[in-house]
C-alpha positions in Angstrom: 115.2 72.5 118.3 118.5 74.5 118.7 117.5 77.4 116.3 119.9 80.5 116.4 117.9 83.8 117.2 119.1 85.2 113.8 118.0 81.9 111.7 114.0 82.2 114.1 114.3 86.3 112.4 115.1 84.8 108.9 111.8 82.3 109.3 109.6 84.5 110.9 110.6 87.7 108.3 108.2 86.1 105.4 104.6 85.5 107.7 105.2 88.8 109.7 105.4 90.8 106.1 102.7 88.9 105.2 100.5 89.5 107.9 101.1 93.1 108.2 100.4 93.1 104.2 97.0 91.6 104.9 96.1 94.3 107.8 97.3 97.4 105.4 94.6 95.9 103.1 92.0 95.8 106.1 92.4 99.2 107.4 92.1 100.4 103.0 89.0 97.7 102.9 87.4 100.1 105.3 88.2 103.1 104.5 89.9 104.2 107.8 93.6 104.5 106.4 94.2 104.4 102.4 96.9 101.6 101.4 98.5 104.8 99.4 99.2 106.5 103.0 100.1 103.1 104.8 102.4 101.4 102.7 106.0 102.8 104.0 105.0 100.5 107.2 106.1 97.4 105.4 109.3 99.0 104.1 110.6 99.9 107.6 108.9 96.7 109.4 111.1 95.1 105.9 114.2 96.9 107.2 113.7 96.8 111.0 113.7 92.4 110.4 116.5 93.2 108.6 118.6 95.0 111.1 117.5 92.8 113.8 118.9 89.5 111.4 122.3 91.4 111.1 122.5 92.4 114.8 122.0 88.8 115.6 124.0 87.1 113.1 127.3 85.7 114.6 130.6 87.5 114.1 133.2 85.8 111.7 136.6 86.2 112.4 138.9 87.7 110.1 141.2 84.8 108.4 144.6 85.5 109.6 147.1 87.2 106.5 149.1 85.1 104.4 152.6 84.7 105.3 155.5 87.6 103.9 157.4 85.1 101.9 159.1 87.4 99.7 161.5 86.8 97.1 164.2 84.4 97.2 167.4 85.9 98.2 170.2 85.2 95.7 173.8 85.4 96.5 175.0 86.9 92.8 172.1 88.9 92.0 172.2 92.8 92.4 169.8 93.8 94.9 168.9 97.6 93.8 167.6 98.8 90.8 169.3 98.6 87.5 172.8 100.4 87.4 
């Protein structure tokens, strides 16, 4: 298995959301911590993945620019603007 670290973040984004869903609704099933007071966590665990995928993701490299090629250089025509 030659996974890239930022394709094992991709996979692993999905369970650890839904795990950390499933313990939110523990801790509001008894009444320790309401889900209303808890539910930012899976917004920054949501972004945190995130950041970690982009920080891991490989650099393209910027295509090269297209070549000056200008316009054709004519031996009779007048070069400046119109006179």
């Amino acid at each position: 298995m030659n996974a890239e670290p930022w394709m094992i973040v991709r996979v692993v984004r999905g369970p650890i959301m839904l795990i950390l869903f499933g313990t939110l609704m523990a801790l509001n099933h008894t009444d320790r911590i309401g889900f209303e007071r808890t539910w930012p966590v899976l917004i920054i665990a949501l972004g945190l993945l995130k950041l970690a995928e982009k920080m891991l993701t490989p650099r393209v490299p910027p295509q090269p620019p297209y070549p000056n090629v200008g316009y054709p250089q004519y031996p009779n025509y007048p070069q400046g603007g119109a006179q």
